[in-house]
C-alpha positions in Angstrom: 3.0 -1.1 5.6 3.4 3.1 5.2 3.7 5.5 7.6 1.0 7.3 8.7 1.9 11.0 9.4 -0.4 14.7 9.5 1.5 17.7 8.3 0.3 20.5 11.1 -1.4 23.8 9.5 -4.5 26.0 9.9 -6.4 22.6 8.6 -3.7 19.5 9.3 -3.3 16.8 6.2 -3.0 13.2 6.8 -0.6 11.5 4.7 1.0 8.0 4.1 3.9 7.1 2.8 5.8 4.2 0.7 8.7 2.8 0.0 12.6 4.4 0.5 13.0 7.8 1.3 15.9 8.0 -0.9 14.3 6.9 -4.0 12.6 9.4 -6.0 9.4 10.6 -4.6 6.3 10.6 -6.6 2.6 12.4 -4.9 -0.3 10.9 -5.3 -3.6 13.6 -5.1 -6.9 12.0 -5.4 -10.1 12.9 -6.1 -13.7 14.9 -4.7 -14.8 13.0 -1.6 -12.1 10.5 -1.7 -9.8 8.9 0.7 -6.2 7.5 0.2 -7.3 4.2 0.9 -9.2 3.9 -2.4 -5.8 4.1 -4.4 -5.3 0.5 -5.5 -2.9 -1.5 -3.4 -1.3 -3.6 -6.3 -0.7 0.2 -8.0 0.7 1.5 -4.8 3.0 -1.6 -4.2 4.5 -1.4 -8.1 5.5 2.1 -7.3 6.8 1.8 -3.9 9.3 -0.9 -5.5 11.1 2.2 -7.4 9.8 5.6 -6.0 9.2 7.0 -2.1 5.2 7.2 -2.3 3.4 10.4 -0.9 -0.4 9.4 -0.7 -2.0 13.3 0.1 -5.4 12.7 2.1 -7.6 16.3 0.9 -8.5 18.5 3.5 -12.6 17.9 4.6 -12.0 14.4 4.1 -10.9 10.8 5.5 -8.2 11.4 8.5 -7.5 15.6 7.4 -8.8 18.5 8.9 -11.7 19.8 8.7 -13.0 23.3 7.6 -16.4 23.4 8.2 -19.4 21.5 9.8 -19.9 17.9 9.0 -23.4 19.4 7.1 -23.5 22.7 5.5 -26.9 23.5 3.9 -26.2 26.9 3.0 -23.0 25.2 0.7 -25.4 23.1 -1.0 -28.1 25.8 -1.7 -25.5 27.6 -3.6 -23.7 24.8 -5.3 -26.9 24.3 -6.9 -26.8 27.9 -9.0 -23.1 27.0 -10.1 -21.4 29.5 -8.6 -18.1 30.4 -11.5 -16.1 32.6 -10.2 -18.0 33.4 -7.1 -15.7 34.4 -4.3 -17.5 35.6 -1.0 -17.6 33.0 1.8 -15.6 30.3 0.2 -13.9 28.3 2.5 -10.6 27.4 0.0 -10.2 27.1 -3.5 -8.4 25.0 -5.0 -5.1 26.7 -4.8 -5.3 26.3 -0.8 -5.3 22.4 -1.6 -2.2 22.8 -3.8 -0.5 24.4 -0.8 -1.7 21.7 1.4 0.9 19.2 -1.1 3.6 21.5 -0.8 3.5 22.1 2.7 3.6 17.8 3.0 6.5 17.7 1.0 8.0 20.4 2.5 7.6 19.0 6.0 9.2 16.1 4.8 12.1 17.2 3.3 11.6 16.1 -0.2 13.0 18.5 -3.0 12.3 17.6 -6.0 9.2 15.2 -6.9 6.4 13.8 -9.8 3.2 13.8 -8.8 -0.4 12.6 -9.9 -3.4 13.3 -9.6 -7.1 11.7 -10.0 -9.8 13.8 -10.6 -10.2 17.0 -8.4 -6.6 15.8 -7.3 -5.9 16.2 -11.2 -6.5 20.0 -11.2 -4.6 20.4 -7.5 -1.7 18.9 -9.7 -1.8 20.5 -12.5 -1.4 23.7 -10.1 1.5 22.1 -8.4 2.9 21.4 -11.8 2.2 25.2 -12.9 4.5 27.0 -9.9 7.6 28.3 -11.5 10.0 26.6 -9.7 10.4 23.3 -11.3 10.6 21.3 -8.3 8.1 18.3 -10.3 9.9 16.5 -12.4 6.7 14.8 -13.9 3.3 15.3 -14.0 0.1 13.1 -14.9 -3.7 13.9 -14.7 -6.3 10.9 -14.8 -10.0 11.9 -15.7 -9.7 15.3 -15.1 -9.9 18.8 -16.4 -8.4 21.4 -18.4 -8.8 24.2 -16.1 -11.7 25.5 -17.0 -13.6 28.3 -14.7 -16.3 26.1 -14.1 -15.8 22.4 -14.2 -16.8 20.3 -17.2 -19.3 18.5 -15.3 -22.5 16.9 -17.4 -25.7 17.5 -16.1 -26.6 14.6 -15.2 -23.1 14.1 -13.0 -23.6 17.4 -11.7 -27.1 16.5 -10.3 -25.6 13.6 -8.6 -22.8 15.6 -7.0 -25.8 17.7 -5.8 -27.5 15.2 -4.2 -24.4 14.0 -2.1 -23.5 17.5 -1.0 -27.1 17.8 0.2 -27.9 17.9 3.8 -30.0 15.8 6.2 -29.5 12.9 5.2 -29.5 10.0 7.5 -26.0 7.6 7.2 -28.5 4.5 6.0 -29.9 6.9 3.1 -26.2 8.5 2.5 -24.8 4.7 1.9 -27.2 4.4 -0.6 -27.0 7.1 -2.5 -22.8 6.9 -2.5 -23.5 3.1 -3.4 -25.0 4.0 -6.7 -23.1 6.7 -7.4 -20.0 4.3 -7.5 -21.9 2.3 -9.8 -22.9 4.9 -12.4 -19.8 6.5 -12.3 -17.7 3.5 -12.5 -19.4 2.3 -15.2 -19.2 0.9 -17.9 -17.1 -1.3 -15.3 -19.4 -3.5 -13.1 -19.7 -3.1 -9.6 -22.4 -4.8 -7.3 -25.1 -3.2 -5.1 -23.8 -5.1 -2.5 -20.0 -4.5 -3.1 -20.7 -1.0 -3.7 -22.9 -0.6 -1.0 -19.9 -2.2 1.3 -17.7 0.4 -0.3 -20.2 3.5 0.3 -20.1 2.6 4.7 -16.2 2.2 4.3 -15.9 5.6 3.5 -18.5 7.0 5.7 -16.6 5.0 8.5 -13.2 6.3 7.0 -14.2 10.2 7.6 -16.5 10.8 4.7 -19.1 13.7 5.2 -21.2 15.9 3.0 -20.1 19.1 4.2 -16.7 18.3 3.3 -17.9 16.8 -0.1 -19.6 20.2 -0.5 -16.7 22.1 0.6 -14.5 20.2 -2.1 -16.8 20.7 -5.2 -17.5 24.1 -4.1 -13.5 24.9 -4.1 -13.6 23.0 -8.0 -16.3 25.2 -8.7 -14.9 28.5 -7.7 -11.1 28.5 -8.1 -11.5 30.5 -11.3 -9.7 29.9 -14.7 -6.7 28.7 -14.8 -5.7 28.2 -18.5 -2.7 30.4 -18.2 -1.4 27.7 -15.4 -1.7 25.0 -17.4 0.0 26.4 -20.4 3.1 27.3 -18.0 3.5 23.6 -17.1 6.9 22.5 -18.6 7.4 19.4 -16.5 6.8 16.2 -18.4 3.1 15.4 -18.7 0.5 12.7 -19.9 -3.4 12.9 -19.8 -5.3 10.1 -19.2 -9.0 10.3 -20.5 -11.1 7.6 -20.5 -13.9 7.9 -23.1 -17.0 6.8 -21.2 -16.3 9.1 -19.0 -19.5 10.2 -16.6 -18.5 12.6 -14.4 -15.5 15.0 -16.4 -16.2 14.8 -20.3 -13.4 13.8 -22.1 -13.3 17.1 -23.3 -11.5 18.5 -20.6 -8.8 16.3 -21.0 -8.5 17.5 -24.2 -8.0 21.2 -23.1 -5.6 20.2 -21.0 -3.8 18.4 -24.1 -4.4 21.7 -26.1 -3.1 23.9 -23.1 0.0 22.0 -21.7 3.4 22.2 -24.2 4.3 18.8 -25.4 1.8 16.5 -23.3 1.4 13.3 -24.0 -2.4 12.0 -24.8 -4.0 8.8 -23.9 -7.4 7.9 -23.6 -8.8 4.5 -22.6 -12.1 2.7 -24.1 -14.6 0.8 -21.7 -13.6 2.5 -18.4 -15.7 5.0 -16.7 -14.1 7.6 -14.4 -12.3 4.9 -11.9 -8.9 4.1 -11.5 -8.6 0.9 -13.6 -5.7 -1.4 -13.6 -5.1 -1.0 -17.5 -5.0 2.7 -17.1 -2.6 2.7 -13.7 -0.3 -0.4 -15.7 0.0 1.9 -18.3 0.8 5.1 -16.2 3.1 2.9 -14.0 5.5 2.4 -17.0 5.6 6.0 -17.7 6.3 7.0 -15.1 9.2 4.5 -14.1 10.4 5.4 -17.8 10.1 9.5 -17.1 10.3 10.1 -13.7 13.6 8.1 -12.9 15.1 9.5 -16.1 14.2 12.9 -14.8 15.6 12.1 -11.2 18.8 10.5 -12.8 19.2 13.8 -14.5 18.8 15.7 -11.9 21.3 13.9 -9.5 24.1 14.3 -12.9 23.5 17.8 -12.5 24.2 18.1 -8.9 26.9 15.7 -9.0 28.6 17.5 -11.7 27.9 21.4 -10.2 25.0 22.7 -12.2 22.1 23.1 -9.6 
């Protein structure tokens, strides 16, 4: 069982955390809307066995902070023009979120660090990744972007992202409409309506709402572009793309590819934008192959006097 700890700011995070604090620490970031529970506990137990685990919780969302009312109607109305580069009465972008993960590991002492992210936590990463002083020792992005001003969002995703960050809807109607959400965006891999549906009240119960949903796409939508981030990234990196991909085209992965020196590339056939276990099995060995090589390096060069 992980601890359970909030790191104290304007908006506190809640994080957990796995495995031996003196083991290498790796940060887990997920995605819009999502909650730290919904990282897989088989993937989450594999890496606690080598690395201390940092599961970030997003501000708006689950057991964080919040900054902004449970509904926001005025977010919604102008998340629906696509506001790119649109700066006046933003709440955060997503540069406040990347803050949010170094403040956590910050508070808890930890130096040096990979990290990973899903999604939206994908582009907080990659921003982590970016800062200059080479505190992550590796870096992986799964179904996400390639920091483009406005998100790669197809329309037909983007609609449904809509719809969630509406307002007025009642809890009964919300379940619903996250329950087939989960299906079409998981798909091609099958979920029930029932499972899903089971899911869709966990994470209302769990601290789910749509003004924080909103809040979160909004900060995707209007953090600007950040191409010359990504090309500064000299950590180790892979992108995972999966090619039926609903919600990001595979095309941002791509970019990112394109923009980031020396990434690795892989994309996965017949998984939608989900964390599947072939995907995380595969990321797993990279990163027990990269990040503890990078860790062991870094302790040589302390040992011997060079940091």
């Amino acid at each position: 069982m992980g601890m359970h700890p909030t790191i104290e700011s304007v908006c506190p995070i809640h994080i957990e955390i796995h495995g031996d604090k003196n083991a290498p620490c790796i940060v887990l970031v997920l995605g819009l809307g999502m909650q730290v529970a919904e990282w897989p506990l088989n993937f989450i137990r594999k890496l606690s066995e080598q690395f201390y685990v940092v599961c970030i919780e997003n501000r708006d969302m689950g057991r964080s902070g919040r900054c902004g009312p449970d509904l926001e109607p005025g977010l919604a109305r102008l998340l629906a023009e696509k506001p790119c580069g649109y700066d006046a009465g933003i709440p955060y972008t997503l540069f406040d979120m990347r803050d949010d993960v170094l403040r956590a590991v910050d508070t808890l002492g930890v130096e040096k660090f990979a990290i990973v992210g899903f999604s939206m936590g994908g582009m907080i990463a990659q921003l982590v990744a970016a800062r200059p002083d080479k505190r992550v020792t590796a870096f992986a992005q799964i179904c996400s972007s390639g920091g483009e001003a406005s998100a790669p969002f197809p329309p037909a995703a983007y609609a449904r992202l809509l719809a969630v960050a509406q307002v007025g809807n009642s809890n009964a109607e919300l379940i619903d409409m996250l329950a087939l959400d989960l299906i079409w965006f998981l798909s091609p891999s099958r979920l029930t309506e029932d499972d899903a549906k089971d899911l869709a009240a966990k994470m209302l119960e769990a601290g789910f709402t749509p003004g924080g949903y909103a809040r979160q796409l909004l900060a995707i939508q209007c953090s600007g572009d950040r191409s010359d981030d990504l090309r500064s990234i000299q950590a180790p990196t892979i992108i995972i793309g999966a090619r039926q991909d609903r919600c990001l085209s595979l095309d941002g992965s791509n970019r990112a590819r394109e923009l980031i020196p020396h990434a690795e590339f892989k994309v996965f056939d017949g998984i939608g934008h989900s964390l599947e276990p072939v995907a995380l099995d595969y990321l797993t060995t990279w990163l027990c192959n990269v990040a503890t090589a990078a860790a062991q390096k870094d302790n040589w060069r302390t040992d011997h006097g060079m940091a």
